[in-house]
FIBAFI-289432 format. One line per 2 residues: number of its first residue (from 1); their letters; for each residue x, y, z of N, C-alpha, C. Coordinates in nm, 4 decimals, decimal comma. Layout:
FIBAFI-289432
NUM	A	X:Y:Z:X:Y:Z:X:Y:Z; ...
This chain:
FIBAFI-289432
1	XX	8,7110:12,1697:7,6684:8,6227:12,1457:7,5553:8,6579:12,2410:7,4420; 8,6567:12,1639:7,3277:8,7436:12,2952:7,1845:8,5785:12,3502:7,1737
3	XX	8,6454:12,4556:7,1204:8,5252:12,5478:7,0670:8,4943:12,5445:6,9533; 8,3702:12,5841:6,9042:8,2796:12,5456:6,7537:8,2806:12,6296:6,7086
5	XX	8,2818:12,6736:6,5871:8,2860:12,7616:6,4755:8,1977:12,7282:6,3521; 8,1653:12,7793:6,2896:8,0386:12,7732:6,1909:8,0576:12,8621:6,0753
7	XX	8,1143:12,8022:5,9515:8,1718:12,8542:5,8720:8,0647:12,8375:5,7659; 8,0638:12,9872:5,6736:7,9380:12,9402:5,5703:8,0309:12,9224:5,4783
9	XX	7,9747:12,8824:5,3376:8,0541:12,9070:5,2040:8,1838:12,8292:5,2604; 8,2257:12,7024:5,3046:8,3153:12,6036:5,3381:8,3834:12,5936:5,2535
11	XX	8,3330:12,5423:5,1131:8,4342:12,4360:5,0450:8,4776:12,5403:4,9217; 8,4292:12,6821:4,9339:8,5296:12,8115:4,8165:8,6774:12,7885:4,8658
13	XX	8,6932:12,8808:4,7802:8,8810:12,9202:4,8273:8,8824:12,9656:4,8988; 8,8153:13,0932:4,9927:8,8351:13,1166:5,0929:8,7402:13,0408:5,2091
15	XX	8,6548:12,9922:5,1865:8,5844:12,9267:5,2548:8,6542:12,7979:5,3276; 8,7411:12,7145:5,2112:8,8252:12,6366:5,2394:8,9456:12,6866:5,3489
17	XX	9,0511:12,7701:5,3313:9,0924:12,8042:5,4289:9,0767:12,8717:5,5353; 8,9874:12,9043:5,5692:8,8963:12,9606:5,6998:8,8725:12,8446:5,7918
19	XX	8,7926:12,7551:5,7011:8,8006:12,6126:5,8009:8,9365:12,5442:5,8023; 9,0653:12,5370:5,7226:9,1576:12,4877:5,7708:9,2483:12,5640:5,8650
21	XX	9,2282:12,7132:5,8837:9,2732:12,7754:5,9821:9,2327:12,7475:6,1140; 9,1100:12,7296:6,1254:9,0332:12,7544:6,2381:9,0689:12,5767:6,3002
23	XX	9,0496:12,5159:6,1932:9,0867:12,3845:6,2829:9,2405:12,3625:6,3331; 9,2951:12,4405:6,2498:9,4318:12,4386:6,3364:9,4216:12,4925:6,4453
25	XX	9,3770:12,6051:6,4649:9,3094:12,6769:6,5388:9,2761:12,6453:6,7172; 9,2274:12,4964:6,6774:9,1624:12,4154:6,7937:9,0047:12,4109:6,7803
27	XX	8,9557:12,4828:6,7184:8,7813:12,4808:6,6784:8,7336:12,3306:6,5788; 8,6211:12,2906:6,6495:8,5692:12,2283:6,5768:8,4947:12,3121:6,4744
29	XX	8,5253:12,2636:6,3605:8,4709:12,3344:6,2577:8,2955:12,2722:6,1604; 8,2389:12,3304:6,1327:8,1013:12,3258:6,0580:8,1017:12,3378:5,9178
31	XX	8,1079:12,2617:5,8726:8,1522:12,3348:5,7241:8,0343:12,3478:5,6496; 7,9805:12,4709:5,6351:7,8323:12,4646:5,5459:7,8684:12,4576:5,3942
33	XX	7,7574:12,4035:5,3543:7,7875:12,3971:5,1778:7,6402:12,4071:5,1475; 7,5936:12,4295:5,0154:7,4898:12,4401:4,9218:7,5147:12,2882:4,8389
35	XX	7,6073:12,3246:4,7791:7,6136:12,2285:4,6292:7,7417:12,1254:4,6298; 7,8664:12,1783:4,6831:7,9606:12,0596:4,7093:8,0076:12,0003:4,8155
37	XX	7,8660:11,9093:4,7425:7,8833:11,8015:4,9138:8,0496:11,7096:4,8606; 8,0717:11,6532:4,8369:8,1539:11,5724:4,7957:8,3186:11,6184:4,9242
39	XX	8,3258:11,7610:4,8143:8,4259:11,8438:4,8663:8,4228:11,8644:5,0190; 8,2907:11,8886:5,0528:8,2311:11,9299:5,2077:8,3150:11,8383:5,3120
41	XX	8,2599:11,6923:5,2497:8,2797:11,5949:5,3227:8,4432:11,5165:5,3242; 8,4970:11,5764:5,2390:8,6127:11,5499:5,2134:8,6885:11,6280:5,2940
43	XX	8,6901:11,7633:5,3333:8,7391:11,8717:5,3552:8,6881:11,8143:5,5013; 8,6036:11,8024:5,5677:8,5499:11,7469:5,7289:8,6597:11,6511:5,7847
45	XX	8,6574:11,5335:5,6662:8,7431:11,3865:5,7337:8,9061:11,4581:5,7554; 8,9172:11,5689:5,6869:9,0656:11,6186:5,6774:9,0873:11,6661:5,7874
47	XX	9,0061:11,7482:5,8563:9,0357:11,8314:5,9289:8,9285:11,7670:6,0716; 8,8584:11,7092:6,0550:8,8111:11,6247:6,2019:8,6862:11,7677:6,2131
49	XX	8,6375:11,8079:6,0929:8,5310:11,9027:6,1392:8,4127:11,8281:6,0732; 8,2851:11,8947:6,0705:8,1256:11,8415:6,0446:8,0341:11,9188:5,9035
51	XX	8,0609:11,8127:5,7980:7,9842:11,9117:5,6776:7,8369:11,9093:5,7178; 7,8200:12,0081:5,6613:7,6176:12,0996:5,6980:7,5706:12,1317:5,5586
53	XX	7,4653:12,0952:5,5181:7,4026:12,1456:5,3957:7,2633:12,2040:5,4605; 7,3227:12,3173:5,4102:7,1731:12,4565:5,4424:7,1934:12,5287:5,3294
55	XX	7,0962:12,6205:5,3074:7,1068:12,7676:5,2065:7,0827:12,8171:5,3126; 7,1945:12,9281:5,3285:7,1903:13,0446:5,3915:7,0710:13,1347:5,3715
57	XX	7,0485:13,0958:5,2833:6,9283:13,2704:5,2250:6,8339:13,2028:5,2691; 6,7445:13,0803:5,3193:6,6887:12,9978:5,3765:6,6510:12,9981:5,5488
59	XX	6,5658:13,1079:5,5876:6,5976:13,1900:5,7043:6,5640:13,0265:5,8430; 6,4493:12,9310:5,7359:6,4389:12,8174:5,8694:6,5180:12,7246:5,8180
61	XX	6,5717:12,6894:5,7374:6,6901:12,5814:5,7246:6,7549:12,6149:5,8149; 6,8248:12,7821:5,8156:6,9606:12,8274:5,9490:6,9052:12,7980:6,0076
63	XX	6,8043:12,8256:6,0895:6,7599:12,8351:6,2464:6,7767:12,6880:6,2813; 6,7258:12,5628:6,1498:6,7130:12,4281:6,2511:6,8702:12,3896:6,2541
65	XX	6,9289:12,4168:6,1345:7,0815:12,3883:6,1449:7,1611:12,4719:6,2572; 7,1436:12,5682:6,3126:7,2032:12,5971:6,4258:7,1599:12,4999:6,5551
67	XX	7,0350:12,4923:6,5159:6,9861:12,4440:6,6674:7,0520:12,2948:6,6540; 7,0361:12,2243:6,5582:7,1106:12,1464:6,5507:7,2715:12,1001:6,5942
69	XX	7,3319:12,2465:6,5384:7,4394:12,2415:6,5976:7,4923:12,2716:6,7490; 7,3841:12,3292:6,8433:7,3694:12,3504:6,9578:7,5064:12,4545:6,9863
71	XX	7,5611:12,4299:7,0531:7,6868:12,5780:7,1347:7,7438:12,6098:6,9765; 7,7571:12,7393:6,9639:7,8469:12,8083:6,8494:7,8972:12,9045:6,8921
73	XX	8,0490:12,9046:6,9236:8,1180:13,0222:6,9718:8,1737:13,1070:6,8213; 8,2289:13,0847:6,7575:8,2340:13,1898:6,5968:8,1454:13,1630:6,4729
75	XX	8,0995:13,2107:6,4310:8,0446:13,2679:6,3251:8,1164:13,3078:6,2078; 8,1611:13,2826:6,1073:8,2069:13,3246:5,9802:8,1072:13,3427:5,9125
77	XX	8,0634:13,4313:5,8849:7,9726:13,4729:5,7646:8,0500:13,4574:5,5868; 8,0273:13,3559:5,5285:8,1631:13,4028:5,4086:8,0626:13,3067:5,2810
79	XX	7,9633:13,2628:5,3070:7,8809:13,2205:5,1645:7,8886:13,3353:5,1031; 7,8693:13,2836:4,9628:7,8647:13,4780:4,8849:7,8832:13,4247:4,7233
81	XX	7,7589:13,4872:4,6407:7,7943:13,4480:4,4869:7,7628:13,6053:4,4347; 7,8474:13,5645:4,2980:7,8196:13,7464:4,2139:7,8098:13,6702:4,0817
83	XX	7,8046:13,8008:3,9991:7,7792:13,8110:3,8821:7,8269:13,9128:3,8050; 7,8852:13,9089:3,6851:7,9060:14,0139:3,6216:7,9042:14,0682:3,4707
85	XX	7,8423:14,1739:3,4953:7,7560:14,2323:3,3611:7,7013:14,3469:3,4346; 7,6475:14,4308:3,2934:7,6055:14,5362:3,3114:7,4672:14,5385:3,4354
87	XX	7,4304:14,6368:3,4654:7,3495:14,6665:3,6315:7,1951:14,5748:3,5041; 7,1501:14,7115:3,4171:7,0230:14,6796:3,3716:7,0198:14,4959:3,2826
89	XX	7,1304:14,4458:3,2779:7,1194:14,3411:3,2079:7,1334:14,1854:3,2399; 7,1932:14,2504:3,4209:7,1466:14,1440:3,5221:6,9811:14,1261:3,5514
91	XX	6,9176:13,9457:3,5221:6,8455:13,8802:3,5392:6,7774:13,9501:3,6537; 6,6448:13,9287:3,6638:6,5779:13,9836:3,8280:6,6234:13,8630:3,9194
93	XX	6,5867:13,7595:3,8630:6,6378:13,6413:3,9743:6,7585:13,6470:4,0089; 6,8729:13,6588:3,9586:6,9854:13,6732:3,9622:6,9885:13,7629:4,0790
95	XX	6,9876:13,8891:3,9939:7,0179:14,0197:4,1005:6,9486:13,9425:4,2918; 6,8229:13,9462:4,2784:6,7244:13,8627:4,4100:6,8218:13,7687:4,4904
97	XX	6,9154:13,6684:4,3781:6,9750:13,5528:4,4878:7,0927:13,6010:4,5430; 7,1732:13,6954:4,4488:7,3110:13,7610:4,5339:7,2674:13,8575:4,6212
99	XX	7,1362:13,8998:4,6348:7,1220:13,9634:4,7685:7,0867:13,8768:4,8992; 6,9428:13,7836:4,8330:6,9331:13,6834:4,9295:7,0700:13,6113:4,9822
101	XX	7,1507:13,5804:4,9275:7,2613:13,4624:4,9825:7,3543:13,5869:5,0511; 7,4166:13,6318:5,0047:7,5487:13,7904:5,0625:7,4662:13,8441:5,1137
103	XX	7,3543:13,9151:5,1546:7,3329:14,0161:5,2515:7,2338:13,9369:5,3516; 7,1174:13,9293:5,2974:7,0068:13,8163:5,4124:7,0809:13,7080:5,4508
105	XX	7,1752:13,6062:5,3529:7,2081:13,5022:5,4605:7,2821:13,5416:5,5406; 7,4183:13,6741:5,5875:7,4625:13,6675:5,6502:7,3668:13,7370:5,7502
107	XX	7,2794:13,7616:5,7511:7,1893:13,8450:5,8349:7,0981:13,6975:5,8978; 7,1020:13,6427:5,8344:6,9850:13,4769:5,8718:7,0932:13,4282:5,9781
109	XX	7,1931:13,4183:5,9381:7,2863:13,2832:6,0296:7,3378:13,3908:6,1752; 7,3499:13,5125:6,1449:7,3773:13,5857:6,2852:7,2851:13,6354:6,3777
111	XX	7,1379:13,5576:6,3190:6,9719:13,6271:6,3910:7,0017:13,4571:6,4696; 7,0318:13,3624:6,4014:7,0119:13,2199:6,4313:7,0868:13,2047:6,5228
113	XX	7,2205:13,2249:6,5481:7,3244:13,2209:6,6664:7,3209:13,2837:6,7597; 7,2463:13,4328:6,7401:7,3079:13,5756:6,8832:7,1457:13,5182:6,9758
115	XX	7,1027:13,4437:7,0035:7,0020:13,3876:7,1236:7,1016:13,3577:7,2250; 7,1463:13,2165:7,1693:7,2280:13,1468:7,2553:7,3749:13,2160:7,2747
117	XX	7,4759:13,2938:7,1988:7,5436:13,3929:7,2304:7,5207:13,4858:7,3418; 7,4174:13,5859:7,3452:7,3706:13,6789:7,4105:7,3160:13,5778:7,5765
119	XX	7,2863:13,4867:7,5763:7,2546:13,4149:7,6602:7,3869:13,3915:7,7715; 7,5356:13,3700:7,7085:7,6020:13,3414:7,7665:7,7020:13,4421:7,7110
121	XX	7,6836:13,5792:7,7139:7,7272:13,6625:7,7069:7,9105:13,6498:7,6127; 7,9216:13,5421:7,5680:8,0000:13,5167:7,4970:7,9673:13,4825:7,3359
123	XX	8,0371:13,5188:7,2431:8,0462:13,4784:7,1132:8,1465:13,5826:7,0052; 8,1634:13,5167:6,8872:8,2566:13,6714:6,7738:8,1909:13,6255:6,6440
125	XX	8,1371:13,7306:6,5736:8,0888:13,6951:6,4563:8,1846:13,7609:6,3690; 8,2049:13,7109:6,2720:8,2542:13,7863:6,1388:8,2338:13,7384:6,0170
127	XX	8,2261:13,8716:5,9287:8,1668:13,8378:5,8584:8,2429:13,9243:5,7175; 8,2321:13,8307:5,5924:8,3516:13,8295:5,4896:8,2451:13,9584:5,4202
129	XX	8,2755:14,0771:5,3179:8,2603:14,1843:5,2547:8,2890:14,1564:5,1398; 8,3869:14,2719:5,1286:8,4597:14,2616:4,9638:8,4959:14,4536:4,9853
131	XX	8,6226:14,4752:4,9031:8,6223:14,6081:4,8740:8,5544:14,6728:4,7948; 8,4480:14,5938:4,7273:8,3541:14,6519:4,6370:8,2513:14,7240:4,7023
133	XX	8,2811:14,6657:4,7799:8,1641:14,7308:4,9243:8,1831:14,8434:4,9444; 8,3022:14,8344:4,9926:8,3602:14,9787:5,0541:8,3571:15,0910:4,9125
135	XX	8,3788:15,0446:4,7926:8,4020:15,1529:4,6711:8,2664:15,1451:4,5759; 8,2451:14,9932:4,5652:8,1597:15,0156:4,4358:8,2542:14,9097:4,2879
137	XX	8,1748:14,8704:4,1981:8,2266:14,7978:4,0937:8,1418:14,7637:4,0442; 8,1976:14,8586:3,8866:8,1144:14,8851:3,8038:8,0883:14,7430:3,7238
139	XX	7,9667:14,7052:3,6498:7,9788:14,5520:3,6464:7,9107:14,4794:3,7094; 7,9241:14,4819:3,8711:7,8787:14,4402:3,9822:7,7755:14,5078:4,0700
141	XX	7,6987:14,5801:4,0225:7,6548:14,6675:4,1113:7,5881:14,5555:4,2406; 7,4977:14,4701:4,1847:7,4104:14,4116:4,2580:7,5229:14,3554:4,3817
143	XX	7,6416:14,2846:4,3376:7,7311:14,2497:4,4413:7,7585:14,3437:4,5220; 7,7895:14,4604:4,4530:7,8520:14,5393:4,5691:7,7583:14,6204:4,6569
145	XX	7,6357:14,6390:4,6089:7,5553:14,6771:4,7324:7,4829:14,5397:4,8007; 7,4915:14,4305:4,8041:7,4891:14,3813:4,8749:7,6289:14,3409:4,9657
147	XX	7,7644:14,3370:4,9579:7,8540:14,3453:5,0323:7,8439:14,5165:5,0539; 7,7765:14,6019:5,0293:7,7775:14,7049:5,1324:7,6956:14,7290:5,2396
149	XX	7,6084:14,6325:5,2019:7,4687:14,6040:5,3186:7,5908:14,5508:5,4518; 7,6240:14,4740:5,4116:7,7211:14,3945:5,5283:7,8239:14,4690:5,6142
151	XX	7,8853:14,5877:5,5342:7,9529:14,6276:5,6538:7,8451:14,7408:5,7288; 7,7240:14,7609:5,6600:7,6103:14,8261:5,7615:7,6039:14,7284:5,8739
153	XX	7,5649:14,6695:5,8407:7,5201:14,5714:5,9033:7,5905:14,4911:6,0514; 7,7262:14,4834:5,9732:7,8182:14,5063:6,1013:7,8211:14,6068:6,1595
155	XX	7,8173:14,7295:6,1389:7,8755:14,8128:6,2386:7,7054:14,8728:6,3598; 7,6165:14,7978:6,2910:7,4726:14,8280:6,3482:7,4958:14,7724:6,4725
157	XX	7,5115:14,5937:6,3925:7,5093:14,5097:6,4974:7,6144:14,5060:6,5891; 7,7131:14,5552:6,5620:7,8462:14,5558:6,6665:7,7999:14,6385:6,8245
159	XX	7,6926:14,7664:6,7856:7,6816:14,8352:6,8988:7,5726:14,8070:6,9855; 7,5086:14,6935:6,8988:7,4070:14,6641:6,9430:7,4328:14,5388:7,0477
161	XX	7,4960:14,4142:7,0295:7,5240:14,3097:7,0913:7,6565:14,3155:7,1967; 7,7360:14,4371:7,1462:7,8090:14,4765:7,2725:7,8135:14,4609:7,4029
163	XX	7,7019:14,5416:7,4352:7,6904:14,5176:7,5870:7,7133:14,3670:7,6427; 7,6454:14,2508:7,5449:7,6176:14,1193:7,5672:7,7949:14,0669:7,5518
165	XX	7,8675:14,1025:7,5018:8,0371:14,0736:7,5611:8,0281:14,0116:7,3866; 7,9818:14,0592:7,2813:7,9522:13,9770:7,1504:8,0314:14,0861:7,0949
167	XX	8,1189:14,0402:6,9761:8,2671:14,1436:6,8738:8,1336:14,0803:6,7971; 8,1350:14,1785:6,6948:8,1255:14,2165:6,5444:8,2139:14,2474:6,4737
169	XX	8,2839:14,1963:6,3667:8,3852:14,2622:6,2778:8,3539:14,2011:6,1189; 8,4359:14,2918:6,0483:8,3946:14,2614:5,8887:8,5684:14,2360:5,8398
171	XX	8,5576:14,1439:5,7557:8,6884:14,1512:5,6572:8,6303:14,1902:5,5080; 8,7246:14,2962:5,4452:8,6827:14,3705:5,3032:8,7990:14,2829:5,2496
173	XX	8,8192:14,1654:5,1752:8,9153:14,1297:5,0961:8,8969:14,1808:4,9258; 9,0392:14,1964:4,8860:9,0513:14,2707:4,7775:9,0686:14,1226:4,6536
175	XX	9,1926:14,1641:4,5983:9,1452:14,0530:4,4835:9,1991:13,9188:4,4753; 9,1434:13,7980:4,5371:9,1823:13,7271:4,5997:9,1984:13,6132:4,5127
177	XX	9,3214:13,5224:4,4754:9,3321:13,4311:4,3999:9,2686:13,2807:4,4279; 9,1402:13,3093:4,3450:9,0614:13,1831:4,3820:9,0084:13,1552:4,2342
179	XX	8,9381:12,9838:4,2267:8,8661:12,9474:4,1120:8,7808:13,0643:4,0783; 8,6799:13,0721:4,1514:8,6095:13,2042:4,0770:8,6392:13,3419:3,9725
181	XX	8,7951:13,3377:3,9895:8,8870:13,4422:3,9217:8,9838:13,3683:3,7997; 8,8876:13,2373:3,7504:8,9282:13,1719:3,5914:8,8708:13,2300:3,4929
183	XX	8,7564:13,3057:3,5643:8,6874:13,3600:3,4586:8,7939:13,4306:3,3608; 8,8971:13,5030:3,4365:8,9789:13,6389:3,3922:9,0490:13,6199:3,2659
185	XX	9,1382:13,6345:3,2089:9,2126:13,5985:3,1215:9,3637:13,6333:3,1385; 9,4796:13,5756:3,1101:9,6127:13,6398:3,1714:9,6250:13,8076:3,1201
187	XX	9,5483:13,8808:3,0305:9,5943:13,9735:3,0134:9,5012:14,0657:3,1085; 9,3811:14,0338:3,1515:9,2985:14,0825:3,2310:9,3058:14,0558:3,3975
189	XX	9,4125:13,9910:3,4154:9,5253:13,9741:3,5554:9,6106:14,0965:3,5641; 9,6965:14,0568:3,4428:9,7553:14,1395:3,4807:9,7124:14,2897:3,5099
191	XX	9,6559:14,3580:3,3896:9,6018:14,5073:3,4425:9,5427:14,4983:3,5704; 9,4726:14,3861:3,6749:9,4129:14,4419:3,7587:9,5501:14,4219:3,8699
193	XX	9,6201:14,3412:3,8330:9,7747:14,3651:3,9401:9,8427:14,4911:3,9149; 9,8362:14,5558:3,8383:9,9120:14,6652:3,8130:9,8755:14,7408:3,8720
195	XX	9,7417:14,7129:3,9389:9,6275:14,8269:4,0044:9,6644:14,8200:4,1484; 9,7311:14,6818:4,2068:9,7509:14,7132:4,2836:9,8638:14,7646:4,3818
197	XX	9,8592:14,8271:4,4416:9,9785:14,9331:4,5649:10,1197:14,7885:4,5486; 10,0839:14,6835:4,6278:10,1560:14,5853:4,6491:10,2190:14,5129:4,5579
199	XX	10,1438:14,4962:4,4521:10,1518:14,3928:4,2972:10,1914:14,2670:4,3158; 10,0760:14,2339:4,4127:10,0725:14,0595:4,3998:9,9272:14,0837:4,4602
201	XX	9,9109:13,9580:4,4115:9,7386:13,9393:4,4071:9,7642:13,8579:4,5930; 9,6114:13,9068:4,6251:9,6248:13,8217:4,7738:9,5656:13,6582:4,7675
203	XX	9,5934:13,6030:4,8732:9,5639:13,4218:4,8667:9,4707:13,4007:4,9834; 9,3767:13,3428:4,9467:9,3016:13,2935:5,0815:9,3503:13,2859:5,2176
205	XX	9,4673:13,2393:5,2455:9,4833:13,2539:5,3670:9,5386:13,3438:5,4269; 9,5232:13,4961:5,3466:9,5571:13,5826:5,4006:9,4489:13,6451:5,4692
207	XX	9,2968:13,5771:5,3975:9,1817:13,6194:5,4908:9,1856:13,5342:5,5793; 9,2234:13,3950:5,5895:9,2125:13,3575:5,7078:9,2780:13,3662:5,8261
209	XX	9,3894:13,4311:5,7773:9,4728:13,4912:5,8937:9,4463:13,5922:5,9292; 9,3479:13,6886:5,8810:9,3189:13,8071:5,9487:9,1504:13,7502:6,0481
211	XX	9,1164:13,6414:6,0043:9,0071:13,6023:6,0633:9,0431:13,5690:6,1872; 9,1569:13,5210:6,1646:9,1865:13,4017:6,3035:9,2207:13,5524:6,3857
213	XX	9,2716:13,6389:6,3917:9,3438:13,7658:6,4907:9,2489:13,7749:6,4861; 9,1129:13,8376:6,4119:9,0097:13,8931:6,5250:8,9111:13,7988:6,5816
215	XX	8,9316:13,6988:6,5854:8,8611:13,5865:6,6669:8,8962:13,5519:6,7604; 9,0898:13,5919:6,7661:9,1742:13,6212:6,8739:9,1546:13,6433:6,9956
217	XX	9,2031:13,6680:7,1458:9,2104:13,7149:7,2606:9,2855:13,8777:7,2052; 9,3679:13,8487:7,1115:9,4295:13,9988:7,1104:9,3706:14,0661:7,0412
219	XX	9,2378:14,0838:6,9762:9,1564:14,1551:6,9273:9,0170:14,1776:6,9755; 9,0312:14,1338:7,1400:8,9261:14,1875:7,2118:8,8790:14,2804:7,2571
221	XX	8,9581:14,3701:7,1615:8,8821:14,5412:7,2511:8,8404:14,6108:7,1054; 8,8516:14,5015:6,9478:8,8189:14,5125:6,8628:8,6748:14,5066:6,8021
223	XX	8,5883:14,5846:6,7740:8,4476:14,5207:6,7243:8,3972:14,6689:6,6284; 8,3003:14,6090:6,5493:8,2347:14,7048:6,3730:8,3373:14,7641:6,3165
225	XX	8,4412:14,6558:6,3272:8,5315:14,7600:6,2070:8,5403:14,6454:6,0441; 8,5814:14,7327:6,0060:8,6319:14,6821:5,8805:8,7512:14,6466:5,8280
227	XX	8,8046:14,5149:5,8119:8,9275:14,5165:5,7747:8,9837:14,4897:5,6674; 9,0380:14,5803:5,6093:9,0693:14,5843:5,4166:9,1684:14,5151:5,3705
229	XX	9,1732:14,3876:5,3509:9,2869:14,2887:5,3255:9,3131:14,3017:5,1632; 9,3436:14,3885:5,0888:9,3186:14,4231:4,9812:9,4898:14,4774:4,8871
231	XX	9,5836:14,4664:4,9378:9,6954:14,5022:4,8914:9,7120:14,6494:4,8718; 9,6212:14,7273:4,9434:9,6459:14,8786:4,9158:9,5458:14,9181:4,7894
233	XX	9,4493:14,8256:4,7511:9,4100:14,8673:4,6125:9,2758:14,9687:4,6246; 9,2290:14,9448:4,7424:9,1272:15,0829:4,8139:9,1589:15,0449:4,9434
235	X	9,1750:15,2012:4,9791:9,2517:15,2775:5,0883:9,0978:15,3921:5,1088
């Protein structure tokens, strides 16, 4: 029987290749979405996986959509929206939903799964960050303390569900070439490539290839760490 996986934030750039990894993978895949159903469902028939419309930040939508989905052996935590502008000139609502969706939803969908996990002493959650987390970005504050809630959060829960045979791990991806990064402008690329150690910007499936190793058999003695897929740009 293939195993199920439950991917939030599906149809982003990285969201997208997470589920096309994983279905290569052999996992039936879940593809959650908010807003693009279209894509959702498009992205499902491709890959022989199941689009889900929940809001993560939506603590009983998760719960019936898990139960719904019945056995879930991985967990991707990777919904996640930001904003950027100054700290005092971000909206209250605003600031409220990038915490609700990045820190509570990944905290909603891993309260919703670790029953039936812990039950059968099997499962791997992980869950997507940002290096803003790990440093800070100025601009972003509200993002980045909520992707710093998350690697708390992992490394809480890692020692906590342990015993139950359950990995916790975090991926910190650095600056990752996706739609969300049209905002930029070519001259505002480049300075932030210059920034980095490597000088090439990273691609989605470089998070999904670090997803797939710790979801791995060979990253089973792995759990609450953090892994900085970031080109050297924080160390």
């Amino acid at each position: 029987m293939s195993k199920t996986a439950l991917i939030t934030g599906g149809t982003g750039g990285i969201g997208e290749a997470l589920c096309r990894r994983f279905a290569e993978e052999g996992f039936h895949v879940i593809i959650n979405y908010f807003r693009a159903e279209e894509k959702a469902r498009l992205l499902a028939k491709e890959i022989h996986g199941t689009p889900m419309k929940f809001d993560t930040s939506d603590c009983e939508a998760v719960r019936e959509a898990v139960r719904n989905i019945g056995h879930i052996d991985l967990l991707i935590n990777n919904a996640g929206i930001s904003e950027i502008d100054l700290f005092p000139s971000i909206p209250q609502q605003t600031a409220d939903r990038i915490l609700a969706v990045n820190l509570s939803g990944t905290m909603n969908c891993a309260r919703a799964v670790l029953p039936s996990m812990i039950s059968r002493k099997s499962g791997c959650i992980i869950n997507i960050s940002s290096m803003w987390g790990q440093c800070g970005a100025s601009c972003e504050v509200d993002y980045s303390a909520s992707k710093a809630g998350i690697i708390g959060f992992t490394k809480a829960l890692a020692k906590e569900v342990a015993p139950s045979g359950i990995r916790v791990n975090c991926i910190a991806p650095g600056f990752i070439m996706t739609e969300m990064n049209s905002r930029f402008s070519d001259e505002d690329l480049e300075s932030i490539r210059e920034e980095i150690p490597l000088g090439i910007f990273g691609e989605p499936r470089h998070i999904a290839d670090s997803a797939a190793f710790l979801a791995s058999p060979q990253a089973e003695y792995i759990t609450g760490q953090v892994l900085a897929v970031n080109g050297g740009m924080v160390i």
